[in-house]
LUMKOLLO-41240 format. One record per residue (C-alpha): residue in one letter; z, y, x. Coordinates in steps of 0.05 Angstrom, whole numbers, padded with zeros to 5 digits, always signed. Each point is the difference from the previous one (the first is absolute). Last residue first. Layout:
<recs>
AZYX...
</recs>
This chain:
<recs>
X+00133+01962-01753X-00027-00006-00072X-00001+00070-00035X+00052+00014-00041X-00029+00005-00083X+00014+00063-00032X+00049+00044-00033X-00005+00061+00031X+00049-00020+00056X-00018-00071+00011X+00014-00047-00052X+00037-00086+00004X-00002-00026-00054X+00062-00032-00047X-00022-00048-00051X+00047+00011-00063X+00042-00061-00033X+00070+00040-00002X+00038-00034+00052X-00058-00001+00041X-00005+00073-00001X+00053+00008+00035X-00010-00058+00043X-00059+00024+00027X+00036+00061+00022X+00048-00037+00033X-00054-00040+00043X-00034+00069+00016X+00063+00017+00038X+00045+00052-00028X+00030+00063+00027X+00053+00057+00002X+00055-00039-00049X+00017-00003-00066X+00066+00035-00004X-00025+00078-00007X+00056+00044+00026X-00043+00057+00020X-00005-00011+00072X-00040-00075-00025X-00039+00050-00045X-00029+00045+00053X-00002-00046+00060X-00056-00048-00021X-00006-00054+00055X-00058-00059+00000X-00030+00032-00059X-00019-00058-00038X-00045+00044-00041X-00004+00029-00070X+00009-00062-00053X-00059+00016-00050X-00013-00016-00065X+00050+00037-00047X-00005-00006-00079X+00070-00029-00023X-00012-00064+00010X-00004+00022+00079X+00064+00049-00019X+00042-00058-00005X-00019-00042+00063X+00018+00063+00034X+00071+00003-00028X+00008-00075+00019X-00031+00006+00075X+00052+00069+00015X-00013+00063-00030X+00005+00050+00056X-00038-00029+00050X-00035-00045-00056X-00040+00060-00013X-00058+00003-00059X-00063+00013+00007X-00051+00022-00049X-00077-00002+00016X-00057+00021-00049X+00018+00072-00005X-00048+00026-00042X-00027-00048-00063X+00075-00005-00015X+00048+00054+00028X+00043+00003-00063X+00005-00063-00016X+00020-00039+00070X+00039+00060+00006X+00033-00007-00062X+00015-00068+00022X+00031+00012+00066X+00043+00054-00021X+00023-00043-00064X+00020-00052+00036X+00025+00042+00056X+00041+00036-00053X+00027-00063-00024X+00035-00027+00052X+00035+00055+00008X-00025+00065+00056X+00048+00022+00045X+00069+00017+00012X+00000+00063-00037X-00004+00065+00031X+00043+00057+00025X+00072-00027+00019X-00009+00023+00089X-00012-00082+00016X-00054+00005-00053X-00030+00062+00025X+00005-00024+00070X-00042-00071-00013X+00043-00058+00038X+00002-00044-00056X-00039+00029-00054X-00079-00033+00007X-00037+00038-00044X-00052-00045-00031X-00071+00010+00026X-00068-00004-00044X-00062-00011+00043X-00057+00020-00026X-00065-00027+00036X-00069+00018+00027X+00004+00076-00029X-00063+00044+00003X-00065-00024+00032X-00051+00053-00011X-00063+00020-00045X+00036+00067-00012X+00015-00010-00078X+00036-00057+00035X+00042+00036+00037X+00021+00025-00047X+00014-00058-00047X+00050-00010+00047X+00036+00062+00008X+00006+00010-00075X+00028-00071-00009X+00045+00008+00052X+00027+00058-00037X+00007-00048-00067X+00039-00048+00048X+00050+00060+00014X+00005+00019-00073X+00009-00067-00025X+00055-00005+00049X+00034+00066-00009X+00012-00015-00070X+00036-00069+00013X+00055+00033+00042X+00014+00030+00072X+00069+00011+00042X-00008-00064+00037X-00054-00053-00030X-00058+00010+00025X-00050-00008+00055X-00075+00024-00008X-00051-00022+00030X-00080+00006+00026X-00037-00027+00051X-00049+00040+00028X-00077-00009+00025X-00020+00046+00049X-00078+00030-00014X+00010+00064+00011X+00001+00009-00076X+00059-00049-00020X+00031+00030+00061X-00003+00070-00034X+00021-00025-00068X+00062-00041+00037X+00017+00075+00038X-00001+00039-00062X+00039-00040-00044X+00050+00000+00049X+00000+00065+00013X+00004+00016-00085X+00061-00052+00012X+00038+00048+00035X+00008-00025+00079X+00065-00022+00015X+00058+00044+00020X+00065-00013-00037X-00016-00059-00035X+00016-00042-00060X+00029+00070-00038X-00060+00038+00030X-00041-00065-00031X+00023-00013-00067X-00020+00076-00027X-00057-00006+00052X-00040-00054-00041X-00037-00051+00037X+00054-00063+00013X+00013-00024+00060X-00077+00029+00030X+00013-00002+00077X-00034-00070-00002X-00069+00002-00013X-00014-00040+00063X-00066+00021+00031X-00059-00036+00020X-00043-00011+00065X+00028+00041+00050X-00043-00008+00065X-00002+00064+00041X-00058+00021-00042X+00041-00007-00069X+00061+00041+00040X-00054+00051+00015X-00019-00004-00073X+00064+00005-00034X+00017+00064+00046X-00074+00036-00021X+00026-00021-00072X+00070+00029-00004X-00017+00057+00043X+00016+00005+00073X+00053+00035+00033X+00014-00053+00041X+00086-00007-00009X-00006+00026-00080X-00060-00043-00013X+00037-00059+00027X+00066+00015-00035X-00044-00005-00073X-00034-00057+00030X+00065-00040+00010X+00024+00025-00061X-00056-00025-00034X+00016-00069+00025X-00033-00021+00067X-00024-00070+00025X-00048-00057-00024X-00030-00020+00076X-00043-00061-00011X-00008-00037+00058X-00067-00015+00025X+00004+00045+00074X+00070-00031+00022X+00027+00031+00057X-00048+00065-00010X+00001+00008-00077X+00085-00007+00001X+00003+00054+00051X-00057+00048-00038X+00044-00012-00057X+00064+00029+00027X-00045+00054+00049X-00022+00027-00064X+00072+00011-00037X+00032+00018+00065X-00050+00056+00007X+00053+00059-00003X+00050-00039+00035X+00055-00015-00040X+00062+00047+00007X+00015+00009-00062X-00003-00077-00024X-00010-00007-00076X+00013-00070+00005X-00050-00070+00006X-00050-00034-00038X-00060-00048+00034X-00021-00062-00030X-00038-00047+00042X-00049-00043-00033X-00044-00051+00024X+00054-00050+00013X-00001-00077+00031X+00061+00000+00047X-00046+00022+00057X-00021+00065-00038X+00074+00018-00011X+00022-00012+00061X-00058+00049+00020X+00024+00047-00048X+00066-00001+00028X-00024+00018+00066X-00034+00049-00019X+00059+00042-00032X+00032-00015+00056X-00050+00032+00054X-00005+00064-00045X+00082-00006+00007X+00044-00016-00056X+00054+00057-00024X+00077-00029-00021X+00054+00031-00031X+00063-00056-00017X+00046+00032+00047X-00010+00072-00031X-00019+00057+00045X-00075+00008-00029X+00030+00000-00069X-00021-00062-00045X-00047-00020-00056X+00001-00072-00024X+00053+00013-00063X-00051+00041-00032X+00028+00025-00076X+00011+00064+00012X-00058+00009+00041X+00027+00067+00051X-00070+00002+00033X+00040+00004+00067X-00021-00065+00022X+00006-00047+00073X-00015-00069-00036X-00055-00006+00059X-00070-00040+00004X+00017-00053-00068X-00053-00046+00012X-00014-00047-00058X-00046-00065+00019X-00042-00036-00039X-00029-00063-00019X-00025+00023-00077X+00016-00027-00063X-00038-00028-00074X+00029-00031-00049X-00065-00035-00043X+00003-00005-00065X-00059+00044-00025X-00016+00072+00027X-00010+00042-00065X+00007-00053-00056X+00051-00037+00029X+00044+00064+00008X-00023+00027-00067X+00030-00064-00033X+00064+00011+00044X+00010+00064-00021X-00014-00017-00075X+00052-00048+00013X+00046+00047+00031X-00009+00049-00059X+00018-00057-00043X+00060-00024+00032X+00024+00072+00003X-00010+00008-00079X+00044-00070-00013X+00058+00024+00035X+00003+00078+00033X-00056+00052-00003X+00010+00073+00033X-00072-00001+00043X-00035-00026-00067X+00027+00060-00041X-00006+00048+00066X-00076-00024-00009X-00003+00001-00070X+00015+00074-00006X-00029+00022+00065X-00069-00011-00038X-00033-00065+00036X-00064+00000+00037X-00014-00062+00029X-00058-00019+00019X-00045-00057-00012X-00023+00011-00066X+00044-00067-00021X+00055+00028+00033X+00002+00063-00043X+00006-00050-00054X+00056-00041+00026X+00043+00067+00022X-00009+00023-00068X+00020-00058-00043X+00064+00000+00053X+00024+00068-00018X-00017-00016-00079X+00039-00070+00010X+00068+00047+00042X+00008+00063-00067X-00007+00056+00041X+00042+00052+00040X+00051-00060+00024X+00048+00045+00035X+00008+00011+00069X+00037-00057+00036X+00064+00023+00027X+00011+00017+00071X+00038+00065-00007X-00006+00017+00077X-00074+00042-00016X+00041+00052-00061X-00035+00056+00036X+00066+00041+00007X+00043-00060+00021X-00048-00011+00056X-00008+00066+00026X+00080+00005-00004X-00004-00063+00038X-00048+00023+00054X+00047+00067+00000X+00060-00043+00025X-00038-00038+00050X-00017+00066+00026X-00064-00009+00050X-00015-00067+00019X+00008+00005+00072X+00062+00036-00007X+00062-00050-00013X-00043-00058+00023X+00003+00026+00072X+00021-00063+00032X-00059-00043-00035X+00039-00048-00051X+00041-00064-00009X-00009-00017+00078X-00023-00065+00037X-00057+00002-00041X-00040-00053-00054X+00066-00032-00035X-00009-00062+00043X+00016+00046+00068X-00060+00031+00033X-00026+00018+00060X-00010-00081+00019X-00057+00012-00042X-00026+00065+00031X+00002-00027+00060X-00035+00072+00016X+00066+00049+00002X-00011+00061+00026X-00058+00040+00033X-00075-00021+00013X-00038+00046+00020X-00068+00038-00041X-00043+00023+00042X+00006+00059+00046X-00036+00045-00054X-00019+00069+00040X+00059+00056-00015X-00029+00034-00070X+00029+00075+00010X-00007+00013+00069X+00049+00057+00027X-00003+00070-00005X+00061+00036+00022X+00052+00026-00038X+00045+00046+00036X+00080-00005+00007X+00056+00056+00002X+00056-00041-00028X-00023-00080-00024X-00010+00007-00074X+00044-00036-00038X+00007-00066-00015X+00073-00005+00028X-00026-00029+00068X-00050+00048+00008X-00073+00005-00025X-00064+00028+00025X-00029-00058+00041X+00018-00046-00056X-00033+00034-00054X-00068-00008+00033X+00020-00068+00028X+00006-00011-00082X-00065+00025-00018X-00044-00060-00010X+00069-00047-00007X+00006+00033-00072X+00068+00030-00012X+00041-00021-00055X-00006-00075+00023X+00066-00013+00029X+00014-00029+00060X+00067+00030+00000X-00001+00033+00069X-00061+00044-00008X-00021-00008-00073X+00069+00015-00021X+00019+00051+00042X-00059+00047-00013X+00013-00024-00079X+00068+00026+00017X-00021+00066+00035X-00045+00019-00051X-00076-00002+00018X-00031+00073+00007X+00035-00007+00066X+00069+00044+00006X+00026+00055+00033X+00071+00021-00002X+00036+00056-00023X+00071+00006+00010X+00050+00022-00064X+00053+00043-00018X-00034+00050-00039X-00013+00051+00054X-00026-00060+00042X-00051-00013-00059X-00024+00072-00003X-00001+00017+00080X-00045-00071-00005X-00048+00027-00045X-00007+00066+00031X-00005-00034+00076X-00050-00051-00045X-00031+00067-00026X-00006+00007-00075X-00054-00022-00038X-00045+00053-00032X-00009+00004-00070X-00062+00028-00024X-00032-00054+00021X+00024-00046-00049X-00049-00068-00003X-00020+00023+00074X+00062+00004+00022X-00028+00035+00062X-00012-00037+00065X+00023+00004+00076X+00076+00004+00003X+00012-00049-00059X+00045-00028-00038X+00009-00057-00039X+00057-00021-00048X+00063+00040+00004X+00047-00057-00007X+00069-00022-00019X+00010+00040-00068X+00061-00016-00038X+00007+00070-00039X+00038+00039+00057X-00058-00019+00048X-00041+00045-00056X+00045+00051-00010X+00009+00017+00071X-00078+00009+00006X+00012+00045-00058X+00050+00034+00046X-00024+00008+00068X-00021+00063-00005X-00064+00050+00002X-00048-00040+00020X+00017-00067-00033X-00020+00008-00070X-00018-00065-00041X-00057-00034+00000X-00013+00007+00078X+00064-00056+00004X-00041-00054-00032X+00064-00046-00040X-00002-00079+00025X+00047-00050-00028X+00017-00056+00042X+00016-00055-00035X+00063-00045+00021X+00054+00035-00037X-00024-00001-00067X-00057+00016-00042X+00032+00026-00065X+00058+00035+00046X-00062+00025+00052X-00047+00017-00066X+00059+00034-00038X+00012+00043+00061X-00075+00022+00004X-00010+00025-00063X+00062+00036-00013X-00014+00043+00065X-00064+00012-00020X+00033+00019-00077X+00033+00056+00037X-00047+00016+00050X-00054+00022-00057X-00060-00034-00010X-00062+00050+00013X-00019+00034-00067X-00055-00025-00036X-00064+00065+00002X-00037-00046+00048X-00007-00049-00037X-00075-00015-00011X-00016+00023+00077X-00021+00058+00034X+00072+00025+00021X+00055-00055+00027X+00065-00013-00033X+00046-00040+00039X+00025-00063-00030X+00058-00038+00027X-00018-00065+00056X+00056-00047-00009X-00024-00051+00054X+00021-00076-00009X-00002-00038+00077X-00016-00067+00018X-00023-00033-00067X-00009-00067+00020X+00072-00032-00019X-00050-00048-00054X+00038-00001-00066X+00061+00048+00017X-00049+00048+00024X-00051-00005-00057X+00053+00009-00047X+00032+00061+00021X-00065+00034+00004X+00001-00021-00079X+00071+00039-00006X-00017+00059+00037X-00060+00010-00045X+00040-00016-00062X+00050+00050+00023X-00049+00056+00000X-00034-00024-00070X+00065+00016-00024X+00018+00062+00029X-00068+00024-00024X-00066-00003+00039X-00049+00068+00006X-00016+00001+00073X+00075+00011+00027X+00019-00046+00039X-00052-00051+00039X+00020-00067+00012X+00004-00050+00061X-00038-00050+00049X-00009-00020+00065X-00027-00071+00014X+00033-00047+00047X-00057-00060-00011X+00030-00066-00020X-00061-00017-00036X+00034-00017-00063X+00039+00062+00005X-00070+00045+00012X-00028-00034-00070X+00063+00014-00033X-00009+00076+00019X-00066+00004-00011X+00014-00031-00077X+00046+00050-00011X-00059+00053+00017X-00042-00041-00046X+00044+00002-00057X+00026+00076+00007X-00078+00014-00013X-00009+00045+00055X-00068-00020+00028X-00037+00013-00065X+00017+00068+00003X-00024+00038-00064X+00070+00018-00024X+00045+00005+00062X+00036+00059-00007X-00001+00015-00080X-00055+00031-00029X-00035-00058-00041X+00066-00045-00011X-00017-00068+00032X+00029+00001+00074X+00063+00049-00008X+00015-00047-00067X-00003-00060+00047X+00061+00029+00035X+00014-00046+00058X-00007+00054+00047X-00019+00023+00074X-00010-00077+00025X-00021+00033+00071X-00046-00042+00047X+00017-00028+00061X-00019-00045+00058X+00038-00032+00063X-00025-00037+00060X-00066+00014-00015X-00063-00043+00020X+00020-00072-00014X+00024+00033-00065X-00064+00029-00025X-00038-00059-00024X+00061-00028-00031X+00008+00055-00034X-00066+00007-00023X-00004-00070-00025X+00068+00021-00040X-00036+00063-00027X+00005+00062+00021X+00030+00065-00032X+00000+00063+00050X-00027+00011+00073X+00069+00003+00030X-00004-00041+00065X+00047+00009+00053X-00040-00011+00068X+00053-00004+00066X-00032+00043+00055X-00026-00045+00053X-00049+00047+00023X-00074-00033+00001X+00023-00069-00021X+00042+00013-00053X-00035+00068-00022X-00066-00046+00001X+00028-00050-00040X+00026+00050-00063X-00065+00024+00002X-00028-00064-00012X+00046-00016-00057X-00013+00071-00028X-00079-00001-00012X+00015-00075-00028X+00051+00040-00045X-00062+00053-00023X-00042-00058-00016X-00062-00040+00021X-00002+00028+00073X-00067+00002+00028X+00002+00065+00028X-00057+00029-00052X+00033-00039-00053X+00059+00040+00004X-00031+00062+00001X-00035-00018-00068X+00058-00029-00028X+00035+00070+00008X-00060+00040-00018X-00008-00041-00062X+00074+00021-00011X+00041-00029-00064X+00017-00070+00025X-00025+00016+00074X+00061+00035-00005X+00041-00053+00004X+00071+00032-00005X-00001+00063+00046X+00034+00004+00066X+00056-00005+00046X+00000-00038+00072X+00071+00019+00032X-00004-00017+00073X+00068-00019+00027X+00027+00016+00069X-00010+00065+00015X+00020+00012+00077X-00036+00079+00004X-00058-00050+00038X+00007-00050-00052X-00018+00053-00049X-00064+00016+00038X-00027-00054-00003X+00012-00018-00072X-00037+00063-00018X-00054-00023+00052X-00001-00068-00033X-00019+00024-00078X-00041+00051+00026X-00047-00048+00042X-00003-00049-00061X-00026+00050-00040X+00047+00040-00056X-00023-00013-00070X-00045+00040-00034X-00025+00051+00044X+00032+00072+00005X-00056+00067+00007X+00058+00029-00050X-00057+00005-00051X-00005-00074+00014X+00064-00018-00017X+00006+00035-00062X-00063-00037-00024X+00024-00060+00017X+00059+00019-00040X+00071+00000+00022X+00067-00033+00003X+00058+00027+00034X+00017+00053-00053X+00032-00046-00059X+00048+00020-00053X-00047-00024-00058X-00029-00065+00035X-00066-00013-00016X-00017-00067+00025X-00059-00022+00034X+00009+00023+00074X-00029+00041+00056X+00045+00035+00051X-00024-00055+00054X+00039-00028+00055X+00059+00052+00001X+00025-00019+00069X+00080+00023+00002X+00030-00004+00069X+00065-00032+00003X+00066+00002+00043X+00049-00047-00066X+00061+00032-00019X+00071-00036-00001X+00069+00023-00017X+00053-00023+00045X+00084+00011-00019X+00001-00087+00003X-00047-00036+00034X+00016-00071-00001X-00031-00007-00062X+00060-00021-00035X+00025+00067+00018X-00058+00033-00025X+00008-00039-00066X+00072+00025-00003X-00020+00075+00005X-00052-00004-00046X+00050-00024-00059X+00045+00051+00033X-00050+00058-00017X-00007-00039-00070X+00065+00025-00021X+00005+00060+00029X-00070+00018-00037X+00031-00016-00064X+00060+00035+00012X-00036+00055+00019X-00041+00000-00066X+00061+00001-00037X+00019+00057+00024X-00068+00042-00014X-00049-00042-00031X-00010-00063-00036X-00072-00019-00028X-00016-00067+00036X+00066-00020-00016X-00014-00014-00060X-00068-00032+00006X+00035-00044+00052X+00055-00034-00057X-00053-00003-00050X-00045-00037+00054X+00068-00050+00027X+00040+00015+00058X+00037-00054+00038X+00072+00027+00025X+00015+00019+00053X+00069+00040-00016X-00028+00065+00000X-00073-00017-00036X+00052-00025-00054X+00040+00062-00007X-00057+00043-00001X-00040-00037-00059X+00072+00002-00044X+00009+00082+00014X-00077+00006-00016X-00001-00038-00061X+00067+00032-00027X-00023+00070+00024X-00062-00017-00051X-00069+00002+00029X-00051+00047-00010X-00059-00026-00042X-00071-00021+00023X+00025-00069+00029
</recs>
């Protein structure tokens, strides 16, 4: 909005944020810009917006602040932000006789000393990647051995756990998912400020953030999502005043909006307003007046609602002289005065001292309300983790939380952190729950219709179906024939006559769409190619799948297995179990156990190894085939090893091949409305192409069928493709199978909450298993299909359809059978003779990587 408003506008705006009702952006950007009388009303009315989400709290009349000390890690950075006095040169450093970061030693004796004055957070702030843009920057770095600025901060963040027991919030600037995850076992809490959506302040040479790669408005959103999926409490908010119109203002508010609906992660939303600083591009802008302040922040607590708690930084306004722009402020719908500190400057505005906490508190009690303490955790994500089970806080660092909060969440009155250890040595992995797992279950797959926190664990079912709506994924229709069906088909039998096939994504969505006569001849040619590549026989291995724990906080949409640790049907197996099993296994004629199990978050750090190594040391020959991507991806996070140096201890413990499961389907516009916090398929790419070189063979999949369609399967089989031929531009093994996987509905939350489609038809698994037959010949010589979830007449179909391969017997497989699927958890050999008996096929007996058991 760049024009006034009308009275009308206004009079209609006020009337509706009075009675509660839901604001839209035209309706914000108007009263964004009211003043005077009307701008009381507007604060009045989201003052008792506040005032009922403090009472549903259980705190009402307290505003919070968080006892900090403020470590400014390094002042270097890559962007160029126009407003900007925190960051610095490494020239400007060194004339100030300053190094480049702060050392280890600094870092902790700041810390120190805070706990001593009863701090209770420790606020790391710095630069975005320097190294990016600073020689100097990688150069120190390297000298330490640290390979980035964030793997500087992650073990800085341990040693202020361990050393003083201050609580790390982590504010380093836009990170990646892996980087999340990295950092969350680490940090109870992060943050990093959204400022504006305004992608004209981003790309107009001049404006506020024009040459700052690291606030594009499409990364920083992408933080934010990245932090829900997680489940990290992340602090967030805008900043008023840099140049943004009414509009883009509201838009802002409106997109934080968003996120928190979508994941609940964003803990607090601070309404920072822009004070002019000298030596930088704007310092001739006026600071934002109180006015429009005011404006600002009672739109974002009626836009937001009563459960956020919206943050306003009480040295940003005056408080020396009176108490009444602090006044203002709690008048608007603030709750909480963010961090302060009694040791360190506001090192991002130092020319703004923070007021007292006996000044802070005077100022608060003046306007009717106590002031309390909190963690740098909220008190209901405190509360959550603590009582709830839930997994916002990371088991790592929740004793350290513990031993500082109350009852209510917040902090315990007149405490001191102390250091305590930050990794507690692995006990081994106990079992806990339910272990009959059969007898566990009723004939449906549980003895409940969902996990008991279904209403969260997914994020906002409502927002998953927006998502959904918006991409056009539910639809379900067949995409449109894009070429005439003989020319498609010409193609594919002349690229199969080089040996490889390398359709355009013209015919291959035209042969992945076909119906009638054209999907009899693309299975044919399947079939042809089948014979051709690895003859008739059906081939199977004598295995064993071993589900370790269904306790999950992923958030899988469509993972009926996964369970809360306080559900009935949650269940961890024992070291000793686990071994156990195997041997069973080995005795009833396997050489393969298959190891999968739930994004547990308090798994021991070296659960993963000690898994295998169990397995390896009851029964030295079998053949361990265990650990999606997202296993790895959680194992990295828990070690703090790399992707490859943690693929290679678990090769040295004994791992011999990895599932490729993890992948659903390879395109993150399906997957964050498939799942709320699984790996991005870049990571997954990433981990199967770093296997591949290690020397792991992977498995690779892809189920569909639930909110995809047609044009996300070429794609996904064309990215396996890419991986594959790879690895062997690299002289190694890439894929030794692809395994296509119908989504089995049943039990599956996001078709019990209206999302997706009841799986697959009959003839998208034709046509899945076919076009893969095609489109990964002369690679991927192996393709199996699943008679868990297709029963012995559906996978009789897709074996004259270009699949050659029966997985194993399994002996139990968990997954599907709690997903609804009605084909059972095993088979003996005998019954997978039979079916492909009943289509004239040999069936033989495989090991692993496809070949011949050894005589026992």
């Amino acid at each position: 909005m760049n024009e006034a408003p009308t009275p009308q506008q206004i009079r209609r705006a006020l009337a509706r944020a009075e009675r509660g009702a839901a604001l839209d952006v035209d309706e914000a950007a108007v009263l964004l810009a009211v003043t005077g009388d009307d701008l009381d009303r507007l604060t009045a009315a989201a003052g008792k917006v506040r005032d009922a989400g403090l009472v549903a709290a259980g705190r009402p009349g307290t505003v919070t602040y968080s006892p900090k000390v403020f470590i400014p890690v390094t002042k270097l950075c890559r962007d160029r932000c126009h407003y900007c006095t925190f960051v610095e040169t490494p020239g400007q450093l060194r004339r100030k006789g300053e190094d480049l970061f702060l050392s280890p030693d600094e870092i902790v004796q700041i810390a120190r000393q805070g706990a001593e004055l009863g701090c209770l957070e420790a606020l790391f702030t710095l630069g975005d990647r320097p190294e990016d843009r600073w020689p100097e920057a990688r150069a120190w770095l390297d000298e330490r051995g640290y390979d980035s600025t964030l793997a500087y901060v992650r073990a800085m963040a341990i040693r202020v756990l361990e050393e003083t027991g201050l609580l790390p919030h982590l504010n380093p600037g836009v990170m990646s998912w892996e980087e999340l995850n990295r950092l969350k076992p680490v940090s109870p809490s992060m943050g990093m400020m959204l400022e504006t959506t305004s992608r004209r302040l981003f790309e107009t040479k001049g404006e506020a953030h024009f040459g700052s790669p690291d606030k594009d408005p499409d990364v920083r959103l992408r933080v934010l999502e990245d932090a829900g999926r997680h489940g990290i409490p992340f602090t967030t908010g805008l900043l008023v005043g840099i140049g943004e119109n009414l509009t883009e203002r509201a838009e802002t508010i409106f997109a934080l909006r968003t996120t928190s609906r979508a994941y609940g992660a964003i803990q607090e939303v601070i309404v920072q307003n822009f004070r002019a600083k000298p030596d930088t591009a704007m310092r001739h802008a006026g600071d934002l007046g109180l006015s429009e302040y005011r404006a600002a922040i009672a739109v974002t607590r009626l836009v937001l609602g009563p459960k956020a708690r919206i943050q306003a930084p009480p040295n940003l306004v005056d408080h020396a002289e009176g108490t009444a722009e602090c006044r203002a402020l709690l008048e608007a719908g603030v709750d909480d005065w963010g961090g302060v500190s009694p040791l360190t400057p506001d090192h991002v505005n130092p020319e703004r001292p923070w007021p007292s906490l006996d000044r802070l508190r005077a100022i608060s009690a003046e306007c009717g309300f106590d002031l309390a303490a909190r963690l740098t955790v909220h008190p209901e994500y405190v509360r959550g983790a603590l009582e709830g089970g839930e997994a916002w806080i990371d088991p790592r660092v929740l004793g350290h939380v513990a031993a500082l909060a109350g009852p209510d969440g917040l902090a315990i009155d007149g405490v001191k952190p102390v250091g305590r250890p930050w990794q507690e040595p692995d006990g081994g992995f106990e079992s806990a729950g339910r272990t009959d797992l059969h007898a566990a279950v009723d004939t449906e797959g549980r003895t409940e219709d969902r996990r008991s926190d279904f209403g969260s664990v997914y994020g906002d079912w409502a927002a998953v179906n927006e998502a959904a709506q918006r991409t056009g994924l539910i639809d379900g229709a067949p995409a449109v024939l894009h070429a005439e069906g003989g020319a498609a088909l010409r193609a594919a039998e002349a690229a199969a006559a080089t040996g490889q096939v390398d359709l355009s994504d013209e015919h291959a969505l035209t042969l992945m769409t076909a119906e009638g006569d054209l999907l009899r001849a693309v299975t044919r040619l399947a079939d042809d190619l089948r014979k051709e590549t690895v003859g008739d026989d059906v081939t199977y291995v004598v295995n064993r799948n071993i589900n370790f724990t269904n306790v999950c906080y992923v958030g899988c949409r469509f993972c009926a297995f996964a369970q809360r640790r306080s559900d009935a049907d949650a269940y961890s197996l024992s070291y000793d179990e686990v071994a156990d099993r195997a041997q069973e296994a080995w005795d009833l004629g396997a050489t393969e156990v298959c190891m999968q199990g739930g994004i547990d978050p308090q798994l021991p750090a070296n659960a993963y190894f000690d898994l295998v190594a169990a397995v390896k040391q009851r029964v030295p020959d079998m053949h361990v085939h265990a650990f999606s991507p997202m296993e790895v991806v959680n194992g990295t996070a828990r070690t703090g090893l790399s992707i490859e140096d943690f693929l290679i201890k678990a090769r040295e413990a004994g791992l011999g091949s990895l599932p490729g499961t993890a992948a659903e389907i390879l395109d993150d516009e399906v997957r964050w409305v498939l799942t709320k916090g699984k790996l991005p398929a870049k990571t997954w790419i990433e981990i199967v192409s770093t296997a591949h070189r290690v020397g792991v063979p992977t498995t690779s999949t892809m189920m569909y069928g639930h909110v995809d369609n047609p044009r996300h399967w070429v794609g996904h089989l064309n990215v396996l493709k890419r991986v594959h031929d790879t690895a062997l531009d690299n002289g190694v093994q890439g894929f030794t199978e692809f395994v296509p996987l119908p989504f089995v509905h049943t039990s599956a939350p996001i078709y019990l909450a209206g999302v997706a489609r009841p799986g697959p038809t009959l003839r998208d698994n034709l046509a899945v298993h076919a076009m893969a037959r095609i489109l990964l010949h002369g690679r991927v010589p192996n393709i199996q299909t699943s008679w868990v979830k297709l029963g012995v007449d559906g996978t009789r179909a897709m074996l004259n359809a270009g699949a050659n391969d029966l997985g194993g017997t399994l002996m139990e497989e968990t997954i599907s059978r709690m997903a609804g699927s009605e084909h059972g958890s095993a088979k003996t050999v005998e019954e997978l003779v039979e079916i492909g008996a009943g289509i004239d096929r040999p069936v033989v007996e495989r090991t692993t990587l496809y070949g011949v058991p050894p005589a026992r």
